[in-house]
Each structure stands twice: as structure tokens, then as C-alpha cells.
C-alpha distance (Angstrom), angle and dihedral (degrees) to the residues before:
residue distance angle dihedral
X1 . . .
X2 3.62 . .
X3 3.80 128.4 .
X4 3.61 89.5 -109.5
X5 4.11 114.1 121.0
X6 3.80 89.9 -165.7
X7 3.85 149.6 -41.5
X8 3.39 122.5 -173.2
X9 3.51 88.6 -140.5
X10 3.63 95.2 81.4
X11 3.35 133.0 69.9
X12 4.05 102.5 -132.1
X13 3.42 89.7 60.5
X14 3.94 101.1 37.7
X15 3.99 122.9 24.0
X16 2.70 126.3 -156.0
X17 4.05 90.5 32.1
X18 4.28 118.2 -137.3
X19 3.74 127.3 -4.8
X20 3.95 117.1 15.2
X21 4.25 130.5 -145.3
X22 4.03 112.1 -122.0
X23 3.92 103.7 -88.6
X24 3.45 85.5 21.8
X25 4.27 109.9 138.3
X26 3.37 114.9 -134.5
X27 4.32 120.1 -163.0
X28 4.00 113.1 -149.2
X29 3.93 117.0 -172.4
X30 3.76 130.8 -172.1
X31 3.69 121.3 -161.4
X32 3.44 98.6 -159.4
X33 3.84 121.7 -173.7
X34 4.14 112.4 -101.2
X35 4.23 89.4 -128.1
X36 3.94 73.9 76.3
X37 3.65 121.3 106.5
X38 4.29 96.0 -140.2
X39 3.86 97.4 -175.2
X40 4.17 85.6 129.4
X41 3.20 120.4 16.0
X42 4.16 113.6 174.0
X43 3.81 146.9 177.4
X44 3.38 109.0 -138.4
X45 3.97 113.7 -156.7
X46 3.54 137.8 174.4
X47 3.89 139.8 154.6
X48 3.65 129.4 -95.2
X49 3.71 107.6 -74.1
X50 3.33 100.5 5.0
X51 3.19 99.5 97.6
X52 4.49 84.3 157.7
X53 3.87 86.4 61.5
X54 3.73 102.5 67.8
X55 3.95 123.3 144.9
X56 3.35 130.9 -154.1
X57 3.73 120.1 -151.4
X58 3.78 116.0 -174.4
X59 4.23 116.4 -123.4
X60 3.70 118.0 -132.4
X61 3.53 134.6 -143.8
X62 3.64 113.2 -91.6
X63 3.58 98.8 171.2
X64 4.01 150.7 -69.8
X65 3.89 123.9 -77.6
X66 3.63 131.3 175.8
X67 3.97 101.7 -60.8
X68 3.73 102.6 -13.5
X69 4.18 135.5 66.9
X70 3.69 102.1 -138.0
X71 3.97 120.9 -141.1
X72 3.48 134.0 -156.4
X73 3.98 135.0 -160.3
X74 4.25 119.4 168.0
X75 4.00 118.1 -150.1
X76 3.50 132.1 -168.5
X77 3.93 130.3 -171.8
X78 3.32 124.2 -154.1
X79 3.95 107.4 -179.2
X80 3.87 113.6 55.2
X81 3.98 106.7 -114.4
X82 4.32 141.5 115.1
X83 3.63 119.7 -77.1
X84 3.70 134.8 178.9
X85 3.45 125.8 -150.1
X86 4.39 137.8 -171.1
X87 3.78 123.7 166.4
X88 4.12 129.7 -123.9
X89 3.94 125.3 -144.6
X90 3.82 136.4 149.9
X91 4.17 80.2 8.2
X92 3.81 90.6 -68.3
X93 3.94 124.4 116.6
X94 3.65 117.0 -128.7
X95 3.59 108.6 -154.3
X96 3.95 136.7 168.8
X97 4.00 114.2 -63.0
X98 3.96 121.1 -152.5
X99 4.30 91.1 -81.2
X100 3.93 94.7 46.4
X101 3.98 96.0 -94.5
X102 3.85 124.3 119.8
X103 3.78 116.8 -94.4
X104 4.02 123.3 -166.9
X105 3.73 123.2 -111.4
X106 4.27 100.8 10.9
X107 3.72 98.0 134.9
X108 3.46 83.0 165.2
X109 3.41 101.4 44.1
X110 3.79 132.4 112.5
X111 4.05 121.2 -79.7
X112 3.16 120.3 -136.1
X113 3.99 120.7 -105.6
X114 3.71 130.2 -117.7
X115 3.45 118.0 -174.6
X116 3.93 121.8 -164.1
X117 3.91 125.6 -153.8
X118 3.93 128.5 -164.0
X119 3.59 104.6 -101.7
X120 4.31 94.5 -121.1
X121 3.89 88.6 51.0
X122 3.84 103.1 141.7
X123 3.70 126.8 166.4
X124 3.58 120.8 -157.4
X125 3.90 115.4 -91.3
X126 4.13 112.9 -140.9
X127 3.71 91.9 82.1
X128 3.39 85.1 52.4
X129 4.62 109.9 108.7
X130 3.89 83.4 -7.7
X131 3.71 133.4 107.1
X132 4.12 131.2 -118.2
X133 3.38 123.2 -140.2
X134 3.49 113.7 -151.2
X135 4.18 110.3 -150.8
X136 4.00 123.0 -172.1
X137 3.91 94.9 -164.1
X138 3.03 108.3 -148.0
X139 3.68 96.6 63.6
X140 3.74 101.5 41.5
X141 3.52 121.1 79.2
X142 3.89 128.5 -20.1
X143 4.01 107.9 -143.2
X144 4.40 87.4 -161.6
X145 3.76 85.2 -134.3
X146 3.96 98.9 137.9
X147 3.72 111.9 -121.0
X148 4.17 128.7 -140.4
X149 3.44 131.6 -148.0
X150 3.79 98.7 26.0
X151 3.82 106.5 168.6
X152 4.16 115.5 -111.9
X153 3.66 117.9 -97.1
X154 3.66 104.6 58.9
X155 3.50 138.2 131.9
X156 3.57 106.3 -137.4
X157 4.51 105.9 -163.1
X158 3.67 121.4 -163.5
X159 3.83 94.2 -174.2
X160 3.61 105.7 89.2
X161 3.42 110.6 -155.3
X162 2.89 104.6 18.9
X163 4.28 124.5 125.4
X164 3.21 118.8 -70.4
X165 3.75 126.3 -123.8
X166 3.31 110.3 -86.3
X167 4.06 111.1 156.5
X168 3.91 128.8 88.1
X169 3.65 108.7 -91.6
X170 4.16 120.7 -123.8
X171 3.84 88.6 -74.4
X172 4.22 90.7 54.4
X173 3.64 88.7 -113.9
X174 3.97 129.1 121.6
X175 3.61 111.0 -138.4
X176 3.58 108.9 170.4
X177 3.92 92.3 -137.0
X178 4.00 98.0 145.6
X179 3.48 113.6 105.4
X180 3.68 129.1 -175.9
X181 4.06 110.0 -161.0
X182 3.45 95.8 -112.2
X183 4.33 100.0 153.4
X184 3.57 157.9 171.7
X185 3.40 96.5 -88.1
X186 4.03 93.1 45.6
X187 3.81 88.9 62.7
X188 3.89 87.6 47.9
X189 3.72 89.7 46.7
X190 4.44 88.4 50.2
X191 3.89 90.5 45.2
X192 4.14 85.1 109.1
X193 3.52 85.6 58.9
X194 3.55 104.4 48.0
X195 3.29 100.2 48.6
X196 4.00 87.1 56.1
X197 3.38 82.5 74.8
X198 3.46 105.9 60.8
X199 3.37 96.6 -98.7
X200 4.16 128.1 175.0
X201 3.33 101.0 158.9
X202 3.84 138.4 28.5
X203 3.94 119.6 -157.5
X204 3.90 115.6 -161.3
X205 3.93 120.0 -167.2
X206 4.06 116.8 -126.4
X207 4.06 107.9 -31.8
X208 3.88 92.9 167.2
X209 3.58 120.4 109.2
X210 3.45 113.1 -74.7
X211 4.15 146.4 133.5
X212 3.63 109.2 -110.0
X213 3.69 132.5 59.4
X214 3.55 102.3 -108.0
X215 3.65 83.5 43.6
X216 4.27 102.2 -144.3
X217 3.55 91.8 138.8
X218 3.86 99.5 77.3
X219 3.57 117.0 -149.5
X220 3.69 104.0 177.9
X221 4.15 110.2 12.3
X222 4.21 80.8 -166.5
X223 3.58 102.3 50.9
X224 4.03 126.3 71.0
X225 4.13 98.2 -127.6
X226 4.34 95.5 -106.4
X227 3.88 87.9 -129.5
X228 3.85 74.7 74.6
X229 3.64 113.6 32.4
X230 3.33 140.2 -97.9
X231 3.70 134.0 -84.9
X232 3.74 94.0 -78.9
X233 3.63 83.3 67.2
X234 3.55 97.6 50.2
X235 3.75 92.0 48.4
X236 3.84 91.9 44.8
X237 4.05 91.8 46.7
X238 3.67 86.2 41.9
X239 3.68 96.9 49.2
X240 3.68 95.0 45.6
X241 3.58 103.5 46.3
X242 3.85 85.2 54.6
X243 3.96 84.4 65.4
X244 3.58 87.2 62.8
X245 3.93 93.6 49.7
X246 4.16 82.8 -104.7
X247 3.98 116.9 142.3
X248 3.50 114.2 -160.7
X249 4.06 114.8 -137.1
X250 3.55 119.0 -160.8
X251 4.19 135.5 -139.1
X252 3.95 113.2 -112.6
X253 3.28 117.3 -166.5
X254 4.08 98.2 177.7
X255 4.17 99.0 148.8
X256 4.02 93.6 73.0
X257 3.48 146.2 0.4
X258 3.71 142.7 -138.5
X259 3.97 112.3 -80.9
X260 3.77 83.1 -134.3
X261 3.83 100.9 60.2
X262 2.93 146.1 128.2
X263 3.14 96.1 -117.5
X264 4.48 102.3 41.9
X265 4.05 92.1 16.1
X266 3.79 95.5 -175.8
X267 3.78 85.1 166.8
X268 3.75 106.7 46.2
X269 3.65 107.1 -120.5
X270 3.49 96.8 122.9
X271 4.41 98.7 58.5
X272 4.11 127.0 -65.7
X273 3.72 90.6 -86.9
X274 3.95 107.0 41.1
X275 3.11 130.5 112.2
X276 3.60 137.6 19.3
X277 4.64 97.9 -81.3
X278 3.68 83.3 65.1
X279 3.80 117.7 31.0
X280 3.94 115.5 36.7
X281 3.59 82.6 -155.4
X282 3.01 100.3 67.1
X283 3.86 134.5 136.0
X284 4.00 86.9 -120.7
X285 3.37 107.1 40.6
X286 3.85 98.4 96.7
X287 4.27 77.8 64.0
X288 4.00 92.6 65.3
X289 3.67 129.6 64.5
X290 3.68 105.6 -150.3
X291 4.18 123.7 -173.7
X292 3.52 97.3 -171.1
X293 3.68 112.5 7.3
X294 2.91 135.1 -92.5
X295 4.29 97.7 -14.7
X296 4.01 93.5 56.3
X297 3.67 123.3 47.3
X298 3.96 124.6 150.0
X299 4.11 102.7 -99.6
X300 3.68 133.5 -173.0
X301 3.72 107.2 -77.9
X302 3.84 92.7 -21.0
X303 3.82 89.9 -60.9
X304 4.05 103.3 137.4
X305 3.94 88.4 -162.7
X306 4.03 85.3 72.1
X307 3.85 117.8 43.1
X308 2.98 116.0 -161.1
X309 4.40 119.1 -119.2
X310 3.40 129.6 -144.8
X311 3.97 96.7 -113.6
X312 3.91 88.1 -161.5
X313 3.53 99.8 53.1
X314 3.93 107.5 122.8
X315 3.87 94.2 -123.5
X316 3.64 97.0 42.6
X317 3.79 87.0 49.2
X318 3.83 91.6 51.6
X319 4.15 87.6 52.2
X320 3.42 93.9 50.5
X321 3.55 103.8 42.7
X322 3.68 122.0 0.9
X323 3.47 128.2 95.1
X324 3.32 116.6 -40.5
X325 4.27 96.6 0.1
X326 3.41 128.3 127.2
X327 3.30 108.8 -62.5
X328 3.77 94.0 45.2
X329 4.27 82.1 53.6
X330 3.57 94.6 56.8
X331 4.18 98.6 37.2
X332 3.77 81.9 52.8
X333 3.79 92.3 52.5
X334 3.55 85.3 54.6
X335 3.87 111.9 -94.0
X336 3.76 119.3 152.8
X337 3.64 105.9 -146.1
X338 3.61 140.4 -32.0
X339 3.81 139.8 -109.9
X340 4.12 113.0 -138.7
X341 3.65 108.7 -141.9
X342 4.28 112.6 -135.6
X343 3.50 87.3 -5.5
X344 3.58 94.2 175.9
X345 4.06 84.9 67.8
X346 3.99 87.0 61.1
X347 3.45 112.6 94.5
X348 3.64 120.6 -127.9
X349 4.30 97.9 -102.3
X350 3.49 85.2 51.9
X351 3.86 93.9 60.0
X352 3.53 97.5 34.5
X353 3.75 89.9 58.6
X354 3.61 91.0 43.0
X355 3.48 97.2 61.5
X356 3.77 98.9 47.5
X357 3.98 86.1 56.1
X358 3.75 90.5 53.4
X359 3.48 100.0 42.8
X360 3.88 98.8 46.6
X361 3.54 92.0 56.5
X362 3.63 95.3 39.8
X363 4.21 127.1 -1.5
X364 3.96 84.9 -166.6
X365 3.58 99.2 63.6
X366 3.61 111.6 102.5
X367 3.91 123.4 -136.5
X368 3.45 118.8 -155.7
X369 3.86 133.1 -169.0
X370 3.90 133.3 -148.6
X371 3.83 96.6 -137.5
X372 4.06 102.1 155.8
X373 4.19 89.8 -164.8
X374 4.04 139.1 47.5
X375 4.01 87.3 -47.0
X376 4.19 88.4 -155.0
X377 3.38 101.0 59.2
X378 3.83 102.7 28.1
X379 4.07 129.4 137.2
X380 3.62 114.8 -144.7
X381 3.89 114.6 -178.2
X382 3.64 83.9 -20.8
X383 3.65 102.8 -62.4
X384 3.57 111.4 114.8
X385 3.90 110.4 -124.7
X386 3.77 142.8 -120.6
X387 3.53 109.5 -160.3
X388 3.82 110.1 132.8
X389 4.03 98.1 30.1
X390 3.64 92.9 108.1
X391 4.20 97.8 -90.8
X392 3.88 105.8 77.7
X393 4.08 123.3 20.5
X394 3.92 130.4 25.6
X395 4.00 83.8 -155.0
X396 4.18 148.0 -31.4
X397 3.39 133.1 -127.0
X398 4.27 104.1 -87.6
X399 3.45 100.7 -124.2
X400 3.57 90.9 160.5
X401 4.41 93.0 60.6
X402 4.20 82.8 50.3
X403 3.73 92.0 57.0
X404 4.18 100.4 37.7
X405 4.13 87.9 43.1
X406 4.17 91.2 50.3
X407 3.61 94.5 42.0
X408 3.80 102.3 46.4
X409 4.32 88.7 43.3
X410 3.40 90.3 57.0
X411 3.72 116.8 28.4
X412 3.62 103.3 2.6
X413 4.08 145.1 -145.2
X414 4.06 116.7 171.2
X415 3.61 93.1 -162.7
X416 3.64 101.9 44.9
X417 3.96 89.6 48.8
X418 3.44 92.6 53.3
X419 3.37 99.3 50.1
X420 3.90 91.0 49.8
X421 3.97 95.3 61.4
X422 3.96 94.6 33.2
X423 4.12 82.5 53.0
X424 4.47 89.8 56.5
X425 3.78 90.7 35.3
X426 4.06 92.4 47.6
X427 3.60 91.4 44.7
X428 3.68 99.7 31.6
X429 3.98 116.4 88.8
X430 4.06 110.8 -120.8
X431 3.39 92.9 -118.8
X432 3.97 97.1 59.4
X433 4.29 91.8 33.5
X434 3.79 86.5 70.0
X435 3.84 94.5 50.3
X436 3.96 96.4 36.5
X437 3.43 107.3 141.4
X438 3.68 105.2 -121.8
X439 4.12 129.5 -179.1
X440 3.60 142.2 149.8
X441 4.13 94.5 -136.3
X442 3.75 138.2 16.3
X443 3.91 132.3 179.6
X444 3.20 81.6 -95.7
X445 4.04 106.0 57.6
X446 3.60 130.3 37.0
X447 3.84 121.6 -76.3
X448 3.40 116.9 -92.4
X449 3.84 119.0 -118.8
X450 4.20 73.2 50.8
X451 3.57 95.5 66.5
X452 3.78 86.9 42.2
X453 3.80 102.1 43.6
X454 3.52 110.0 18.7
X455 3.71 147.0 83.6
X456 4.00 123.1 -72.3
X457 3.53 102.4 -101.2
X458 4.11 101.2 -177.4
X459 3.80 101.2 143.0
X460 3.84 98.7 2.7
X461 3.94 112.3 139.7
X462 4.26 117.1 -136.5
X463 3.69 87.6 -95.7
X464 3.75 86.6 72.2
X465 3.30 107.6 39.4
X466 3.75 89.5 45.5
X467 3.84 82.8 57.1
X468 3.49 88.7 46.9
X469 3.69 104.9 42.8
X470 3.61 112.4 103.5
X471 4.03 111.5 62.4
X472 3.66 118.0 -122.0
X473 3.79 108.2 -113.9
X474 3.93 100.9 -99.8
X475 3.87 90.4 44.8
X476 4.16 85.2 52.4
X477 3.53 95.0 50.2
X478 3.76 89.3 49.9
X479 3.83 96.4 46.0
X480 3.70 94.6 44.9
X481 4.18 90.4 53.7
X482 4.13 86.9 44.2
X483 4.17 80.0 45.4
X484 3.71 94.2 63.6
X485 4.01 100.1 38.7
X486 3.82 80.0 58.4
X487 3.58 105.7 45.8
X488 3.84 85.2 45.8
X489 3.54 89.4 50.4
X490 3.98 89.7 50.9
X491 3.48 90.0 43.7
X492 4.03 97.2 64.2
X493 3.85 93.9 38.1
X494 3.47 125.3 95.1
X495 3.95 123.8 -70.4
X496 4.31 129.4 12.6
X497 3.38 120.2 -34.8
X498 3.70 116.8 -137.4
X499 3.73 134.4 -148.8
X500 3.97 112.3 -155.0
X501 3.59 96.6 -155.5
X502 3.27 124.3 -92.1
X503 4.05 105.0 25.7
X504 3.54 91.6 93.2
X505 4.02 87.4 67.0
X506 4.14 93.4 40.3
X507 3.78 108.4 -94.7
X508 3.68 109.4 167.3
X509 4.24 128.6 -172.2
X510 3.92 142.6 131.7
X511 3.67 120.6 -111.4
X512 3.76 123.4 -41.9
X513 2.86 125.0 -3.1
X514 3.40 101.0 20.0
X515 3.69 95.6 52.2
X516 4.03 81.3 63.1
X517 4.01 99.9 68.1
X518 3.41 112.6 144.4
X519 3.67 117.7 -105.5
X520 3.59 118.4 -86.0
X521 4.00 108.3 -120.8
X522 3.77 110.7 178.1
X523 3.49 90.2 13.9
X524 4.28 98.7 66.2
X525 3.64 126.7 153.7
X526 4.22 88.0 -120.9
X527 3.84 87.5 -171.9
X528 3.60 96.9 54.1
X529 3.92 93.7 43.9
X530 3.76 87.5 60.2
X531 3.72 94.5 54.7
X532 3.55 94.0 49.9
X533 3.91 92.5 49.0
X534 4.03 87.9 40.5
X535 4.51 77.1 57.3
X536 3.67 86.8 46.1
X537 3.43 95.6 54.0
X538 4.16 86.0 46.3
X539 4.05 90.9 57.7
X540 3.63 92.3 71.0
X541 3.58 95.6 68.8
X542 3.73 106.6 112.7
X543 4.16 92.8 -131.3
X544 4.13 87.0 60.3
X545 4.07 88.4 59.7
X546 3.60 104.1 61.2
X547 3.45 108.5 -25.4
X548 4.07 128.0 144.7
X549 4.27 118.1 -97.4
X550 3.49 115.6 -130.9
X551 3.78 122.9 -178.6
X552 3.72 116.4 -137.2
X553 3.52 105.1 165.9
X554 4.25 130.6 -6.7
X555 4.20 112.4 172.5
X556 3.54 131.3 149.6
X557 3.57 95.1 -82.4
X558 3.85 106.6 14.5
X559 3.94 127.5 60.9
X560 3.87 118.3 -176.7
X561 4.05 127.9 166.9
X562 3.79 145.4 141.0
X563 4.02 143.2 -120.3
X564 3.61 111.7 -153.6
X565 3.75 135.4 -173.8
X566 3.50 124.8 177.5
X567 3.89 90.5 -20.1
X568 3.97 93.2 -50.3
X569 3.59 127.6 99.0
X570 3.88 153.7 106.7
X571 3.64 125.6 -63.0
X572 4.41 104.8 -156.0
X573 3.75 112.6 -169.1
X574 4.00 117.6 -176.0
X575 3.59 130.8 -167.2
X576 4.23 103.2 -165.8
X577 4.16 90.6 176.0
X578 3.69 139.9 105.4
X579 4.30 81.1 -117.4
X580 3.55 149.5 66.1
X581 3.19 113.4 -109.0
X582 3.83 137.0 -171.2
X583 3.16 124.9 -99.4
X584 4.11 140.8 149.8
X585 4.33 124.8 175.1
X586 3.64 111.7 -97.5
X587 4.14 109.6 -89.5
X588 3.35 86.3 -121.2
X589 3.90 103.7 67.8
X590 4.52 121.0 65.4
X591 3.82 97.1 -113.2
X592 4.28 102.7 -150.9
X593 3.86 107.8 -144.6
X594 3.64 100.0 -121.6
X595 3.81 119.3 65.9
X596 3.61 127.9 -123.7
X597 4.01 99.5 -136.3
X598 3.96 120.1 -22.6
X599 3.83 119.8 -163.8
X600 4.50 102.3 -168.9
X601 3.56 125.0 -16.5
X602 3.98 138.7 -42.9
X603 3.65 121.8 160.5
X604 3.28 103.0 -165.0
X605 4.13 102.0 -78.5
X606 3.78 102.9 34.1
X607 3.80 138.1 46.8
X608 3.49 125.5 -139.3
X609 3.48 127.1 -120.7
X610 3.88 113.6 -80.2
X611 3.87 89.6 4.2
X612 3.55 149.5 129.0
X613 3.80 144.4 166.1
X614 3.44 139.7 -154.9
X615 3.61 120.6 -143.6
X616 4.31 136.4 -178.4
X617 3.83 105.6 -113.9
X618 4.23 121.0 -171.1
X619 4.14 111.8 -154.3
């Protein structure tokens, strides 16, 4: 017996481990020392802010090992919801110490969270041991098909490539009015491609009408922006990427508009009297909450180019989601799920509804949140939200996995890396931990091999890291090796890795907009293409779908654990130092000769420097 009292990490002292079903029982233990007087031992329980509605349900004695009397108490929870738990005994609290196990005395300390599922929870399955591919459109792939009806005001490129605009215009403001042709058609034309990377799903950023490149001020949620397409194209991408076992997952961007809408029209593109700016009466003006009209409006982080709408109001609702509305449009065009933009800035009716339209029409669409935190225990304008409890989202994007894998690649910490992905997959129902959204860049974060490679860039303006956005040669060669160790690493953990396009074939940049460089045809990283498809080809082993993590070793420098299904699985072993180090599979696991995937050297007791393998294991 160890001198451990508890940690809900392991399964002697919690069972089942993580997230629970309604009516699901749950077993807690507590191995407490025998120096302890036991006379009341308790588990004290109560639900998420209500901190006045705790229970206390007395532990029995189980029996007597070694040094320590072990107690037992079973709970069962019969309405979904967040609770926190901490245990009492010799009139102490034990609460939860800095690597999840119980510490003496920390009145203040953390409890420890249980989170409760509905029972029928069930999140769609083709994400499920596949890979996402994560497109910003306008910088992928231009089909040359000429394009009508493109709104006035745009900057059309024809040097691919090249950098983006980045500097205030004459009036000091940046309008993100530079557009390189990347389309609908492009994507269609690249599905070969994708799919060589063991791709099952492909998830585009905003390709609704709207008037700015990255295109999150919709202008027309019913209208595929013509820079694009039209809905022909949408079907046709749609309808051939399904041939290749690709779903295609849409951008929506449901908390704000565009100023210049349809629907607000601040700047009269749409007719004198359209939209809500300019008529009071208005079809839309129930969406906007004005304060003096039509000058002050409440807007999306105090940016008047994207009012903010009232996501609740009865006809915006209906729009959205009722019969017939936008998402019911775009499902019927063939879309297989949709990605909610700031999700944590959509209140819950909104979401609620949302997911009733989706699933009606189809309970294999996917939704997906942008939740930047721990999305089952987060505060949002201080309500405490219900994402993942089996009424609103299928998944988020795991925000938490990008941080822990960049971090520990290049500077480090075992312990603290563990404990951030056993933290999302403790607190993380099973059903959404095998969809999670993971990735290593977005169009919203710096590029990858960047944050790897390049420069600190805390406080630097876009005239530096324009100057500083191409990697000198040596710094490349290092971030692209880093690159692979963690997309590998991303690759075995928990959830769907994602691909935002264009790192697999070395693009580098800061934040936006030089995270937004078009991709590099003709000028590929053909090296790092074949290690992503080599990880493709690694995501179809049945242990990366759904199977269990198990740590097996997490240091400074070295990181080693399992995925197991039905007592078969990988084994990944990674050595992030300067040194070898050794290292040998645990006696306990069938090592098969061959490995899966091996990035440097082992030889069987010793990994290389800035290596790791990946081997089949039998239980």
C-alpha cells in the first residue's frame, strides 16, 4: 500500500475514474494512515455553486491494509450537473494537493471535480480515430475559375504567397480587405491531398457572405460569399469529400454580425431602408440592442463593425434554427456539423435550441464549441456553464492539449504536462474526450514550428513580427524536427488531431495575419508532408479511437504512455532532450518487433536525442 490517502486518478480509490452517466454509482476510497483517529470519516458533496447545499455521507470501513484503514462511501447522481467534492476525518478536511491527491489541513484548498453526464449522451462517431483539417479559405487553394458578383471594396491579389497586408490603411484603420482567391472549388480541386492525410473531417473558417477576409462579420448567413462560390460549390465540395469518408464542418459566427449586413447595414450596401441601423422597422431590429439609436448599439468587444444580436430574441431564434433556417440550409446542402464561434458568449437558450435543430435533422452532425478554458467547469459572465452535459456541444476546440503539448516540446515539465491532459480527460465526459478538438495552431494563434522555433514575441507590434516572420534556416530545421515530436505527441493523446492547413508543409508566422499565409503549392516541405501522412496512417489504429490513457512514465525530459482497447494498443515513448536517455517498455506489456512510427533512434534500451517511437503493445 502506498502512502497515498487518495487521487482520483486511480482507480482503487475512485471507480469508475472521470466523468460519470446519471444513475451511474460511483466507489470513493480513502486509505487513510492508522496514526489516524477514524471515529467519522465523511464525503462531503455538494453542487456547483451551492456551496450552502453540501452533504455529508459517512465512509465505512472496508478493511485494514498494511499502514492504512481503508473507507468506502458509493454515490449516485441522478440529474446531469457539476459537483465538487473533499473528504472529512479526525475533524480535518482533506482536499486536492497541487498533483490531484488529497493533502491534510487545506481548508482552502481545491475540491475535487465531479462531473455528471445524461445517461443517452452520444456524440457523433466519424471524427472518431480520424484527423481534421482545419482550412482558412481564403488562403488555400485558388481554383482560377473567375467569380461574379463579388461585392465592391476588395482587394483582389494575384501574388500568391506573398505577405499579407498587415499595416493601417490611410484612414489608420485595419480592414482586412486583401483577398487572395483561395475558393470552394480549390478545396474540391485539393480533396486528393487531404485525404492523404488521413483526413475525416475538414473544418473551414467563415464562408458566408461577408466584408472582410477572414469573413467573421457575416453579411448574408444564406449566401456562400461569391469570392467563394456559390452553393453548387458547397454541395459539390460537400458531396465529394463525402466520397472520401470527409465531413465538411462549417464556421458559425452566431454572437454578432457584420455592420454591413443585411441584416444591421450601417453602411448601406444592402438598399436605403434595410436593415435594422437605418429603418427601426425593420425585420431585424428586435436582433440589436441600441442605447441611443442608431449611433450606439452594444458590439462585440466594442468593435462598431460587429453589433452585437440578441441570440434569444424569438425571430432571430427562428432564423437560426427553426424550420427551414440556416442551419437546416446548410445541413441540407450537405454539411456535417458546425463549429460555434466564442461560444462561451452564447447564452445557454441559444445553444439548447441549437442543438435540437441540428440533431433533428441529422444526430450525426457534430457541433463544436470555441471554449479557450476547462469547457466543464467554465464561468462565462458569471453564469456557470453547461456545455458538455449531454444538452448543448458534442465537443470544443482543446486549447488546453495545444498549450501542455507546446510547452513540454520545447521547455519541458513531466509533471505539469501530465496533470494538464489528466485534468480535461478527468473532467471531460467520454463521449466528448474522443471528439475533442485538438491542434497545434489556429487562425487564431501563432503557427506552430513558430512557437517552437522562433523568437519571443510577447509585446512585439506586426512590424516585428513581419520582420521576423520567415525562420532563418537552422532555426527551421530545428522547429520542423520539434514540429513532428509534437504532432506525434498530439497524435497519440486523447481526442482528433487537427491539421490547420498548411503546417504540415512548414508555414511559419506570428498572430494574425501572418498565421494566414497562403499555402505554399510548388514550394511544399515534401519531408514534412510524409510525416504527417506516415501520422495519418497511425490514426487508424483502433487503440487511437477510443482507447484508455495510461501513464507510464512523464519526467522533465521523457514522456511515455499507452492507449488500450480491449488489451491492444500503442505504447509512445518520447525523449524531448539534448540526451539519450534510458529507457526499456514496462515487463508487463507484449512489445511486437516492428514499430508503429519511429521519429530518431532507440535500440531497444536507450533513446536518442530528440526522439521517440511508437510501438504495438498486447496486455
Amino acid at each position: 500500500m502506498s502512502s497515498t490517502i487518495y487521487n482520483s486518478r486511480d482507480s482503487f480509490y475512485k471507480s469508475p475514474l472521470g466523468a460519470v452517466k446519471t444513475g451511474e454509482a460511483v466507489r470513493f476510497r480513502l486509505a487513510l494512515p492508522k496514526t489516524i483517529p477514524a471515529d467519522t470519516v465523511r464525503l462531503l458533496v455538494c453542487p456547483a455553486d451551492h456551496w450552502q447545499d453540501t452533504v455529508a455521507y459517512p465512509m465505512a470501513f472496508e478493511q485494514s491494509r498494511q499502514q492504512a484503514n481503508i473507507f468506502t462511501a458509493t454515490l449516485c447522481w441522478e440529474s446531469p450537473g457539476l459537483l465538487f467534492y473533499r473528504f472529512e476525518a479526525a475533524g480535518q478536511e482533506l482536499r486536492k494537493g497541487p498533483d490531484g491527491c488529497a493533502v491534510f489541513g487545506m481548508s482552502d484548498g481545491d475540491m475535487w471535480q465531479l462531473t455528471v453526464y445524461e445517461k443517452q449522451f452520444k456524440t457523433p462517431d466519424f471524427l472518431k480515430g480520424g484527423v481534421i483539417y482545419h482550412i482558412f479559405p481564403d488562403r488555400f487553394y485558388n481554383s482560377g475559375v473567375p467569380k461574379s458578383g463579388v461585392p465592391a471594396g476588395r482587394n483582389i491579389r494575384s501574388d500568391w504567397g506573398s505577405m499579407p497586408e498587415f499595416r493601417p490603411d490611410h484612414n489608420g484603420k485595419i480592414t482586412n480587405s486583401d483577398y487572395f482567391g483561395g475558393d470552394l472549388k480549390g478545396i474540391t480541386q485539393k480533396l486528393d491531398y487531404i485525404a492523404s492525410l488521413g483526413v475525416s473531417a475538414i473544418y473551414l473558417n467563415p464562408i458566408f457572405e461577408a466584408h472582410s477576409n477572414h469573413r467573421y462579420n457575416t453579411a448574408d448567413y444564406l449566401k456562400i460569399d461569391p469570392l467563394l462560390g456559390d452553393e453548387a460549390d458547397f454541395a459539390a465540395l460537400c458531396r465529394e469529400a463525402k466520397k472520401y469518408g470527409i465531413g465538411i464542418i462549417l464556421d458559425g459566427v452566431f454572437s454578432h454580425t457584420g455592420s454591413d449586413s443585411v441584416y444591421f447595414n450601417r453602411e448601406g450596401r444592402y438598399g436605403e431602408h434595410t436593415g435594422a441601423y437605418h429603418n427601426p422597422q425593420s425585420p431585424y431590429s428586435s436582433w440589436y440592442r441600441f442605447t441611443r439609436y442608431p449611433d450606439q448599439y452594444d458590439c462585440w468587444w466594442g468593435f462598431h463593425t460587429l453589433p452585437n444580436v440578441n441570440e434569444t430574441d424569438p425571430s432571430y431564434l427562428d432564423f437560426i434554427c427553426g424550420e427551414g433556417g440556416v442551419l437546416h440550409k446548410w445541413l441540407g446542402l450537405g454539411a456535417a456539423g458546425i463549429r460555434l464561434d466564442v461560444a462561451d458568449e452564447l447564452p445557454d437558450g441559444f445553444l439548447d435550441r441549437l442543438r435540437q435543430a441540428v440533431k433533428q435533422y441529422n444526430p450525426e452532425a457534430v457541433i463544436i464549441g470555441e471554449v479557450w478554458e476547462d469547457a466543464s467547469n467554465k464561468i462565462s459572465y458569471g453564469l456557470r456553464r453547461r456545455y458538455l452535459l449531454g444538452q448543448q456541444l458534442d465537443s470544443v476546440m482543446n486549447y488546453p492539449f495545444r498549450e501542455a503539448v507546446l510547452h513540454y516540446i520545447r521547455y519541458g515539465g513531466g509533471s505539469t504536462f501530465l496533470s494538464q491532459v489528466q485534468s480535461v480527460l478527468e473532467n471531460y465526459p467520454p463521449p466528448v474526450v474522443h471528439n475533442l478538438m485538438n491542434f497545434l495552431s489556429t487562425h487564431d494563434t501563432p503557427r506552430a514550428i513558430t512557437m517552437l522555433s522562433g523568437e519571443e514575441f510577447t509585446g512585439q507590434n506586426r512590424e516585428w513580427q513581419a520582420g521576423h516572420h520567415y525562420l532563418p534556416l537552422p532555426q527551421y530545421q530545428e522547429g520542423r524536427h520539434l514540429l513532428k515530436l509534437a504532432a506525434l505527441l498530439l497524435y497519440c493523446l486523447p481526442g482528433t488531431p487537427g491539421i490547420y492547413y498548411g503546417d504540415e508543409a512548414g508555414l511559419s508566422g506570428y498572430r494574425d495575419p501572418f498565421n494566414r499565409f497562403c499555402y505554399p503549392w510548388g514550394y511544399e516541405d515534401h519531408e514534412l508532408i510524409a510525416f504527417f501522412r506516415e501520422l495519418g496512417a497511425l490514426r487508424k489504429n483502433p487503440a487511437l479511437r477510443d482507447g484508455d490513457f495510461l501513464p507510464v512514465s512523464f519526467t522533465d525530459h521523457l514522456c511515455g504512455f499507452t492507449r488500450i482497447q480491449n488489451g491492444k494498443g500503442i505504447l509512445l515513448a518520447l525523449n524531448r532532450s539534448e540526451q539519450p536517455i534510458p529507457w526499456t517498455p514496462p515487463y508487463s506489456l507484449q512489445i511486437e518487433p516492428s514499430p508503429l512510427l519511429q521519429l530518431g533512434g532507440f535500440d531497444g534500451h536507450t533513446l536518442w536525442p530528440k526522439s521517440a517511437i511508437v510501438l504495438q503493445v498486447n496486455c
